[in-house]
DRENDO-1510 file (C-alpha; in Angstrom, 1 decimal, always signed):
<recs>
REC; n; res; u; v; w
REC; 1; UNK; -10.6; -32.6; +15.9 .
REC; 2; UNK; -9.3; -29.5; +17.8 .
REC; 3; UNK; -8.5; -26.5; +15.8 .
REC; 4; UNK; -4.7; -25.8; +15.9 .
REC; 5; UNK; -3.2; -23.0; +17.8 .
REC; 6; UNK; -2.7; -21.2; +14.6 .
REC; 7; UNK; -6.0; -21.4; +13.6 .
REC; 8; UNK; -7.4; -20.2; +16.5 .
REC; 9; UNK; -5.5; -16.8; +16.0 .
REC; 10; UNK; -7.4; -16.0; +13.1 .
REC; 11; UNK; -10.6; -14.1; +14.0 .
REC; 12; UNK; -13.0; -12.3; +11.8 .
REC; 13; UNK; -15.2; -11.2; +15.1 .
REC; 14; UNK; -12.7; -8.6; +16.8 .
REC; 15; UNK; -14.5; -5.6; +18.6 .
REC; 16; UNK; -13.4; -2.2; +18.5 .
REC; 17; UNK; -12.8; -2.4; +22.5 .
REC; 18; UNK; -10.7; -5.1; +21.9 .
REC; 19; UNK; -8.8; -3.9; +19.4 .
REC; 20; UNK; -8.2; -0.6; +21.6 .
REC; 21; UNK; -6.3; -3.2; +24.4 .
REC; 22; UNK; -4.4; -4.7; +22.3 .
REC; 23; UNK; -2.9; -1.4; +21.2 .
REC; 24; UNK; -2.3; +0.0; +24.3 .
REC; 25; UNK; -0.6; -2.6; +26.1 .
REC; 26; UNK; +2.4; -1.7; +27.7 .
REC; 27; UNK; +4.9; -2.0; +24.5 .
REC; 28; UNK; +7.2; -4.4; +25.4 .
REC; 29; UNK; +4.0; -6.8; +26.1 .
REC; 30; UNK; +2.6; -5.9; +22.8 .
REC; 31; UNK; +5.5; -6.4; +21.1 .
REC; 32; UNK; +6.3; -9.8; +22.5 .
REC; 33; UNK; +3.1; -10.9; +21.7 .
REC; 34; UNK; +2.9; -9.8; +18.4 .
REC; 35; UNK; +6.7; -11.2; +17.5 .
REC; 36; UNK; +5.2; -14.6; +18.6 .
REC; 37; UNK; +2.6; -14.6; +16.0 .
REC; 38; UNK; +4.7; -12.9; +13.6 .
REC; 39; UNK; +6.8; -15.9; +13.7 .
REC; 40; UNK; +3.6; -18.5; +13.5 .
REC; 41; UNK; +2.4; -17.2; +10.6 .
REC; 42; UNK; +4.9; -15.4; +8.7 .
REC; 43; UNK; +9.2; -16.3; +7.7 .
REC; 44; UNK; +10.6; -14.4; +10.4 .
REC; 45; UNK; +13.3; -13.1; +8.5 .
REC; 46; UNK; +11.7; -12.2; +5.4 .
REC; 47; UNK; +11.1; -8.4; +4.2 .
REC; 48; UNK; +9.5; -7.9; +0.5 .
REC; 49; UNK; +10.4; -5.1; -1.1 .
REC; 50; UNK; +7.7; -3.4; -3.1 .
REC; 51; UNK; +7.2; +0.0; -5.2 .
REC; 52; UNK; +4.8; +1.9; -7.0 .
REC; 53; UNK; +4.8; +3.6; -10.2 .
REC; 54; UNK; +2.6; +6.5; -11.0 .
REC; 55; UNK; +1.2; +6.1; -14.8 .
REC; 56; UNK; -1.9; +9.0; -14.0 .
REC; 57; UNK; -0.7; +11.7; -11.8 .
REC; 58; UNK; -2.7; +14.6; -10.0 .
REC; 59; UNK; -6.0; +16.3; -11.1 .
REC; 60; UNK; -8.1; +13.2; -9.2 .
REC; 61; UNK; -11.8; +15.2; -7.9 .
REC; 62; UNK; -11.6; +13.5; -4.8 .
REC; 63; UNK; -11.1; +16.0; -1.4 .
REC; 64; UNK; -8.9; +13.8; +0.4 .
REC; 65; UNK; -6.8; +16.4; +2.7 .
REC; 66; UNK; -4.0; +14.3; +2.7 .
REC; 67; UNK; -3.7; +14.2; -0.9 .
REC; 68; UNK; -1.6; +16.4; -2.9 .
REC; 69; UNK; -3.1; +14.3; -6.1 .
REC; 70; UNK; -6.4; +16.7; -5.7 .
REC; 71; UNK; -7.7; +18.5; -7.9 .
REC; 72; UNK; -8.6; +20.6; -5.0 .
REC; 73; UNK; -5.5; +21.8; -3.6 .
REC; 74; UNK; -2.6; +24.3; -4.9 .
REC; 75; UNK; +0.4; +21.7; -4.7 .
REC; 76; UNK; +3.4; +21.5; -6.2 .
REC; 77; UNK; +2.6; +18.5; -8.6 .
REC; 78; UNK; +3.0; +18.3; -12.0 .
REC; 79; UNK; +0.2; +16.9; -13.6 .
REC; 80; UNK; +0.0; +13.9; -16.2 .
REC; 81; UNK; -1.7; +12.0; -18.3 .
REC; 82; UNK; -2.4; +8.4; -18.5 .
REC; 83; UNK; +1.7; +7.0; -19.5 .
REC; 84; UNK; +1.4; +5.0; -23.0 .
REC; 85; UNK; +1.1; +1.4; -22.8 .
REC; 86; UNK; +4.2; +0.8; -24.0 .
REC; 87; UNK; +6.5; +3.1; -21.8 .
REC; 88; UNK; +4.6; +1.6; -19.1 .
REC; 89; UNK; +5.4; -2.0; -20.2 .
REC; 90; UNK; +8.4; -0.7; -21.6 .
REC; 91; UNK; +9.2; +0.2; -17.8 .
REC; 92; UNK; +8.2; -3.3; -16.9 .
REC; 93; UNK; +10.6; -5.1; -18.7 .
REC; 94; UNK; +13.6; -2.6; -16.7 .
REC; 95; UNK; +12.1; -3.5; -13.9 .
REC; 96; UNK; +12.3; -7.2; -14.6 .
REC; 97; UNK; +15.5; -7.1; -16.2 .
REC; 98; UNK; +16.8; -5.4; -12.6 .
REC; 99; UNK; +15.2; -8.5; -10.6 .
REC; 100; UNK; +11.7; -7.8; -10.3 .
REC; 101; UNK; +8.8; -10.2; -10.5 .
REC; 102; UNK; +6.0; -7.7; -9.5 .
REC; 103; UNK; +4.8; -4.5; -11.2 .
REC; 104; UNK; +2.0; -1.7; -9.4 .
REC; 105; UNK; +0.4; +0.8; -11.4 .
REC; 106; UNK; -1.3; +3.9; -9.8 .
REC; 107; UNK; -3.7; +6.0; -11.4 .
REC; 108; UNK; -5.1; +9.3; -9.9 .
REC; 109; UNK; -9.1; +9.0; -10.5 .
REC; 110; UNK; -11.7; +8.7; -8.5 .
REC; 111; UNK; -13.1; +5.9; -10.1 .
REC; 112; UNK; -12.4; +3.6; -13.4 .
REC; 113; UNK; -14.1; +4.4; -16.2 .
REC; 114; UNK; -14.9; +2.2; -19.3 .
REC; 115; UNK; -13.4; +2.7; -22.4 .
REC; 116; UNK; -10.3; +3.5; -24.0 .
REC; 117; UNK; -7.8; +4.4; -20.7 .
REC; 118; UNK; -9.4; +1.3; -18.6 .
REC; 119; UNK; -9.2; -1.0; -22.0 .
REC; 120; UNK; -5.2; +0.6; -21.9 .
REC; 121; UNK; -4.7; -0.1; -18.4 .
REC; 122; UNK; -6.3; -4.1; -19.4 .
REC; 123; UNK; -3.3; -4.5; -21.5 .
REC; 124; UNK; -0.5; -3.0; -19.0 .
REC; 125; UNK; -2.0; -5.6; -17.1 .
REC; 126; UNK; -1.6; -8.2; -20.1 .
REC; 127; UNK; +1.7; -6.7; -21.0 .
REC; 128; UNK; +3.1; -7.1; -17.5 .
REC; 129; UNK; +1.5; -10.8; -17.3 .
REC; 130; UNK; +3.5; -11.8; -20.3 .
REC; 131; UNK; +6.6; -10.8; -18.9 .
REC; 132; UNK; +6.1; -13.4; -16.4 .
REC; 133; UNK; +5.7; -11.1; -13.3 .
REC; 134; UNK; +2.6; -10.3; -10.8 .
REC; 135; UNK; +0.4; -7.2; -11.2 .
REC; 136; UNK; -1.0; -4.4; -9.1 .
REC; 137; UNK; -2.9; -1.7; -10.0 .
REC; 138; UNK; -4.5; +0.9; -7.8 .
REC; 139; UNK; -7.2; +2.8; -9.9 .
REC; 140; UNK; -10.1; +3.8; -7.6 .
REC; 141; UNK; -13.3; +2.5; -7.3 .
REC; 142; UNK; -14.3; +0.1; -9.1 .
REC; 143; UNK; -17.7; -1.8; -10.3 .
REC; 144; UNK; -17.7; -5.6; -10.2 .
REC; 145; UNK; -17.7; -6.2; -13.7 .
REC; 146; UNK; -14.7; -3.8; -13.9 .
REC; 147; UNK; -13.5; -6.0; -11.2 .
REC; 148; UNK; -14.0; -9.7; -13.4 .
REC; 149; UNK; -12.4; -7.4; -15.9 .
REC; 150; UNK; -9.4; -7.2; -14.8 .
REC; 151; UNK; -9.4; -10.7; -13.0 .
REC; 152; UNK; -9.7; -11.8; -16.5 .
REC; 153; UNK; -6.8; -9.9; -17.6 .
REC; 154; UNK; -4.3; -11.5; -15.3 .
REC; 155; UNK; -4.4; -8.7; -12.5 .
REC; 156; UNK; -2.6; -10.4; -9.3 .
REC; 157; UNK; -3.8; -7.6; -6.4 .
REC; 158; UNK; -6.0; -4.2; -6.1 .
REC; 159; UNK; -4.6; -1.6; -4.0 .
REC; 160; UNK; -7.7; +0.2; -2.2 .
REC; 161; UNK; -7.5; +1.5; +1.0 .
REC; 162; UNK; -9.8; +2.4; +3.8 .
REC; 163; UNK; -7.8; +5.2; +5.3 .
REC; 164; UNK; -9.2; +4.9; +8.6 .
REC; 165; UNK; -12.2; +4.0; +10.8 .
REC; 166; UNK; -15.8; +4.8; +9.9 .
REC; 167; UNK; -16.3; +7.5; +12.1 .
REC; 168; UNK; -13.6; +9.5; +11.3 .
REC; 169; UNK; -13.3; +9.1; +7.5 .
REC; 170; UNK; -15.7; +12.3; +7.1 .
REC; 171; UNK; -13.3; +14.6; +8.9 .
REC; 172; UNK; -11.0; +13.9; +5.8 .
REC; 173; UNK; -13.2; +12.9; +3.1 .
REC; 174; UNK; -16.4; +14.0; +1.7 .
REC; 175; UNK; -16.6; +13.3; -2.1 .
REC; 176; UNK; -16.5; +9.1; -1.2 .
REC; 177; UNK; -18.7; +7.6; +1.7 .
REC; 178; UNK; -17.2; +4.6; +3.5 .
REC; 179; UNK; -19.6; +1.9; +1.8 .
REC; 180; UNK; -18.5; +3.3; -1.1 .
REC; 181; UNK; -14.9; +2.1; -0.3 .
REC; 182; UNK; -16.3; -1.0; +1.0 .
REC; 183; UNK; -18.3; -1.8; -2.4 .
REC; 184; UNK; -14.9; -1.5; -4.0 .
REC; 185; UNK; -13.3; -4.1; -1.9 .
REC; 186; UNK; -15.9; -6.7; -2.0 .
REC; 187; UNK; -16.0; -6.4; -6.0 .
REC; 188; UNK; -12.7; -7.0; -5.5 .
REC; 189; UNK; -12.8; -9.7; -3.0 .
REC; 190; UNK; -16.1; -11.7; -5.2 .
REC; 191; UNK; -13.9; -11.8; -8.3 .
REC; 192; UNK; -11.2; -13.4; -6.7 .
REC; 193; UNK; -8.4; -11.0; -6.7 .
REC; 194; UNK; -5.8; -10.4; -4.1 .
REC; 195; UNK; -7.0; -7.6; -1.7 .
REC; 196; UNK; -4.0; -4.9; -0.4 .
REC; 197; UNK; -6.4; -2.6; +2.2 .
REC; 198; UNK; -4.7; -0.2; +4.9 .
REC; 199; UNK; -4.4; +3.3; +5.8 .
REC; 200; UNK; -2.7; +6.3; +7.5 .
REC; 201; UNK; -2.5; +6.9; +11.0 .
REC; 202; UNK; -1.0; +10.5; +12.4 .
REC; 203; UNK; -4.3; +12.3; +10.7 .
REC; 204; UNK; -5.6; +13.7; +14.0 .
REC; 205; UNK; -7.8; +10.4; +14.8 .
REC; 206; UNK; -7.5; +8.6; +18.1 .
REC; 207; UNK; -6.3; +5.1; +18.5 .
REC; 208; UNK; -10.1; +4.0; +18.6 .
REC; 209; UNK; -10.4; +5.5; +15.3 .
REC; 210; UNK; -7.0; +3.1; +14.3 .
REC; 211; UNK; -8.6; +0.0; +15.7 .
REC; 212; UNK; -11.6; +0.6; +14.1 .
REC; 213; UNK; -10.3; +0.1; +10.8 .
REC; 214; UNK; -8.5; -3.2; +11.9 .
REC; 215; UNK; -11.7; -4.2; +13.2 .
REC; 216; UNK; -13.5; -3.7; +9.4 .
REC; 217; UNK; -10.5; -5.4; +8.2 .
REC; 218; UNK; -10.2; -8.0; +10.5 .
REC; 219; UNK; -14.4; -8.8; +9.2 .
REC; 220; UNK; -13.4; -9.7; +5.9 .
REC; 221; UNK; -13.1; -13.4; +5.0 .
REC; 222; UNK; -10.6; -14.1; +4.4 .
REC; 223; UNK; -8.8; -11.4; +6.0 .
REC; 224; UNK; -6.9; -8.9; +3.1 .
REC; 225; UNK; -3.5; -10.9; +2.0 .
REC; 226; UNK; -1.7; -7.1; +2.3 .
REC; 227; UNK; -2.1; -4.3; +4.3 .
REC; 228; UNK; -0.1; -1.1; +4.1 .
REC; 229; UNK; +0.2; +0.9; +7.3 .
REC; 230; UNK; +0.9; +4.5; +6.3 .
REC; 231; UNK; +2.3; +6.9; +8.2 .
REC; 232; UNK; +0.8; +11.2; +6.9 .
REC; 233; UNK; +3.4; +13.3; +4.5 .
REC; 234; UNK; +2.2; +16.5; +5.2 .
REC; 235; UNK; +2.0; +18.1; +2.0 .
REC; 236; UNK; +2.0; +21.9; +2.0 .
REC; 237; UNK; -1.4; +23.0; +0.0 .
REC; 238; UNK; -3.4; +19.9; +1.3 .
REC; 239; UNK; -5.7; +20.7; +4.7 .
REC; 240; UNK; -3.3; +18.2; +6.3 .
REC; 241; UNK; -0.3; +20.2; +5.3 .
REC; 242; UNK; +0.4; +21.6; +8.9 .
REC; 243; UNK; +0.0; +18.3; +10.8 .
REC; 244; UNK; +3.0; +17.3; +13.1 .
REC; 245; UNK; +5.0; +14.1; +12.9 .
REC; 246; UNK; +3.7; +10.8; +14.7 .
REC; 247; UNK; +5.8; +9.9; +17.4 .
REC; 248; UNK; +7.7; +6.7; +15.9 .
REC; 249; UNK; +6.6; +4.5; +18.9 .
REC; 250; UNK; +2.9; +5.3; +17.4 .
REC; 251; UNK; +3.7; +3.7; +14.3 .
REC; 252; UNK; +5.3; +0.5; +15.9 .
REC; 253; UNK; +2.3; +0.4; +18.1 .
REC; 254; UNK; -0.2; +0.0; +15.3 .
REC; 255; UNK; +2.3; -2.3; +13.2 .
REC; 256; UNK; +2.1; -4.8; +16.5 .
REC; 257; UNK; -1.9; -4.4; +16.8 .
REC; 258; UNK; -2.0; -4.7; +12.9 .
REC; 259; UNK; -0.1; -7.8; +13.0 .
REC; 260; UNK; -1.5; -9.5; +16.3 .
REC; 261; UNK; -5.4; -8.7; +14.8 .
REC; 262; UNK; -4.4; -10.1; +11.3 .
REC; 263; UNK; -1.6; -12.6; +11.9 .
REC; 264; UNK; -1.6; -14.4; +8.0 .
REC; 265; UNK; -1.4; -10.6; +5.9 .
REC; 266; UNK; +1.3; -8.9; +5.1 .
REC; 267; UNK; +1.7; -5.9; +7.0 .
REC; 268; UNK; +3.7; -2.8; +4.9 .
REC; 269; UNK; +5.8; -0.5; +6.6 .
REC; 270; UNK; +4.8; +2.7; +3.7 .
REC; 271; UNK; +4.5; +6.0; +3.7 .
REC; 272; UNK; +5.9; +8.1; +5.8 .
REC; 273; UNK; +9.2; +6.1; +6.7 .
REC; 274; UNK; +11.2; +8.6; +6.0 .
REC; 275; UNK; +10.5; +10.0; +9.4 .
REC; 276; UNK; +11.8; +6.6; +11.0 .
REC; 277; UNK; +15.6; +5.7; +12.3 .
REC; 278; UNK; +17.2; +2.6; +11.3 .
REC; 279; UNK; +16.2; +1.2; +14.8 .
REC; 280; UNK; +12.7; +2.3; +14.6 .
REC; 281; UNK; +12.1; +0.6; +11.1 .
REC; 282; UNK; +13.8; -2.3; +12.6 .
REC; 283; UNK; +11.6; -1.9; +15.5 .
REC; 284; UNK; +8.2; -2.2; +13.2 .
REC; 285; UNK; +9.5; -4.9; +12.1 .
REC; 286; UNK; +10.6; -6.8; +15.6 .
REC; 287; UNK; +6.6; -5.4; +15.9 .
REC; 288; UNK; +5.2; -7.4; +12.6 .
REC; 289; UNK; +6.0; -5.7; +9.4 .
REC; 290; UNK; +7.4; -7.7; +6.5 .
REC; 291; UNK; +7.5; -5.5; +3.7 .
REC; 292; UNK; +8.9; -1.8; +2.6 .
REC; 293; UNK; +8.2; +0.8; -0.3 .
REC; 294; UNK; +11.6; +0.7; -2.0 .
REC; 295; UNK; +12.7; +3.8; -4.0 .
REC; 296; UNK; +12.9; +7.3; -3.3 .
REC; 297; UNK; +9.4; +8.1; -4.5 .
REC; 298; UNK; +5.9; +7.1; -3.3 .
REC; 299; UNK; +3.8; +7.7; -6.3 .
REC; 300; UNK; +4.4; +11.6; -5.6 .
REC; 301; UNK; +5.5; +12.2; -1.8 .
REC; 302; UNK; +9.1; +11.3; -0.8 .
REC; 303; UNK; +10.3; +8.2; +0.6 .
REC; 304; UNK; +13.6; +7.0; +2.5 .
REC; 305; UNK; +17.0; +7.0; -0.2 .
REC; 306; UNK; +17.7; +3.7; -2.3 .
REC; 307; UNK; +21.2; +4.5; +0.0 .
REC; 308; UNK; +19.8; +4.5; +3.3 .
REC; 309; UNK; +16.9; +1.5; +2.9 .
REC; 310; UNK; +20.7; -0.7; +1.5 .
REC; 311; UNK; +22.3; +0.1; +4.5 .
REC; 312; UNK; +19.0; -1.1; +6.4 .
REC; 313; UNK; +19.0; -4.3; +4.5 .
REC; 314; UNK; +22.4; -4.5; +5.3 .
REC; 315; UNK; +22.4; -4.3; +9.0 .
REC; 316; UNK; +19.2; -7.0; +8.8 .
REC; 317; UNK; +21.8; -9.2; +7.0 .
REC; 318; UNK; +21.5; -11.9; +6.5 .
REC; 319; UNK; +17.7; -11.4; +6.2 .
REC; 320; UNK; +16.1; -12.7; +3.0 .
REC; 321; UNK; +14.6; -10.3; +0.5 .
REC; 322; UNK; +12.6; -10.1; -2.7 .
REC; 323; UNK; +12.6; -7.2; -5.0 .
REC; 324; UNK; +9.5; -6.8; -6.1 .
REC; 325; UNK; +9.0; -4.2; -8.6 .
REC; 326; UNK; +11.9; -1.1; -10.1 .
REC; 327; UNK; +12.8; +1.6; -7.9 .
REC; 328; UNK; +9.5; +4.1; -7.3 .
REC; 329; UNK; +10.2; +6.2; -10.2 .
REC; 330; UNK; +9.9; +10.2; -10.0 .
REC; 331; UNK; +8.3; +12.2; -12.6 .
REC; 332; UNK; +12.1; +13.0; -13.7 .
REC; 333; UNK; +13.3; +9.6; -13.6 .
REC; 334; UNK; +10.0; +8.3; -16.0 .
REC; 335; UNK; +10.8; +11.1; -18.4 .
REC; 336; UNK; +15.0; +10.1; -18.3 .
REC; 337; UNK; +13.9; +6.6; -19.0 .
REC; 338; UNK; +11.5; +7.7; -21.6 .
REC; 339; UNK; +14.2; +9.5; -23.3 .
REC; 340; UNK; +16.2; +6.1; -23.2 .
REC; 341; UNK; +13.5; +4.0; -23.9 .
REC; 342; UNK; +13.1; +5.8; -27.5 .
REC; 343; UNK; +16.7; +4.6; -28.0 .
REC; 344; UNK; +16.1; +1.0; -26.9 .
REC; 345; UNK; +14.3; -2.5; -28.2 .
REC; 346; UNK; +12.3; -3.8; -25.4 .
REC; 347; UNK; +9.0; -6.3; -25.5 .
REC; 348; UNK; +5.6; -4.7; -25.6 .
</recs>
């Protein structure tokens, strides 16, 4: 029996060269072509909504120089401790309440560590569970049984990305290697969670750099089921803090590549949209992407106004959505809510 036509699109062999074509064919052509297979293998008028909330902020050792979360760098962050399990749940339950059905938790560390914080981040996991909606946490590196740990728990996805290809990754990064990033994902992967892996483009790599990444990506079987395509905030303080915009026609470009070398994921428009009109984000996602950050925080670096992504959902109309998790909250917002919270019954 033949393979479908479908089936056929899904490769695990891409090279590096190839991956370079696809991304700069003329635009129209690459957009065409991946529009066709965004409608193959994805509801073509679906965009998920997604968000993150921060419950470890700042003082991670890592020297990533896009990172304002570095304990390297003189940034204005505020740093925080690891939120209480039931503010964080407490949270969860808003976020339900307000429509959600999934829940991501970020911590700043390089790595998870056993013992009490990892055993508290096990039962936001529970907690979140029991509400009935998905979870995602994104906690660093992690060791397999860490990994079974957390599958065990109830975790739904783990956030880790790659950043960008293998041979640039040192220009931004020293205190992680690559395989070290790659260890992470197959622990992942072997325990049977969902896998979200992207990265940032507008770092100073070149577009082979970008289709490298896809092309480790693209080698993973099965292919990650979520891959956020991040666009640098230049952060004053961080190495990367004088960097230029991308050009917005960059960012469509490696949304169509992204989406033509792994049709079946879903590709996230992220950080960095701010920088993007109405008709560019609509653009990315004519190009493939079927899923936004919604809130005006990501973890710590701004994101496009709750205002200004309604009126983009609005001119999409009548496009189907799902809100999946509360608004990004801001260190200012947690601390409102906390104050509310204190005043309220909520499960735990």
């Amino acid at each position: 029996m033949q393979d479908s036509p479908a089936s056929q699109d899904i490769r695990h062999d891409w090279t590096v060269d190839e991956i370079v074509a696809v991304h700069d064919r003329p635009l129209l052509d690459l957009i065409g072509e991946a529009n066709r297979l965004h409608r193959l293998y994805q509801p073509p008028n679906y965009v998920q909504k997604a968000s993150l909330l921060s419950v470890k902020t700042g003082g991670c050792p890592e020297d990533c120089a896009y990172c304002p979360q570095s304990a390297h760098y003189e940034v204005n962050l505020e740093r925080s401790p690891l939120m209480p399990t039931a503010e964080v749940l407490a949270l969860a339950a808003r976020a339900k309440a307000a429509g959600a059905d999934r829940f991501c938790m970020g911590a700043a560390w390089r790595q998870v560590r056993d013992g009490a914080e990892f055993d508290a981040l096990l039962d936001m996991v529970r907690g979140v569970r029991a509400l009935g909606m998905e979870a995602c946490v994104t906690l660093g590196m992690l060791t397999q049984s860490q990994a079974q740990r957390l599958k065990e728990a109830g975790l739904t996805a783990y956030n880790h990305n790659l950043d960008t290809g293998p041979e640039f990754y040192a220009k931004i990064i020293s205190t992680r290697t690559y395989e070290d990033r790659l260890d992470t994902l197959k622990a992942v992967r072997a325990a049977g969670l969902e896998m979200c892996c992207g990265g940032i483009i507008g770092m100073g790599e070149s577009a082979r750099d970008r289709a490298a990444m896809l092309a480790v990506l693209a080698a993973f079987d099965p292919h990650p089921e979520s891959v956020p395509i991040n666009a640098l905030v230049a952060v004053p303080g961080t190495p990367l803090g004088g960097r230029e915009k991308i050009d917005p026609i960059a960012f469509v470009r490696m949304i169509a590549a992204t989406r033509i070398v792994l049709p079946g994921a879903k590709v996230r428009l992220s950080a960095g949209r701010l920088n993007l009109s109405r008709e560019a984000q609509i653009l990315c996602m004519v190009a493939g992407a079927n899923s936004i950050f919604y809130g005006e925080t990501l973890l710590t670096t701004p994101n496009a106004s709750m205002p200004e992504d309604d009126a983009l959902f609005a001119a999409l109309a009548p496009v189907a959505h799902e809100t999946r998790a509360v608004l990004a909250i801001s260190e200012a917002e947690r601390l409102r809510l906390s104050d509310l919270i204190s005043r309220e019954t909520y499960p735990s």
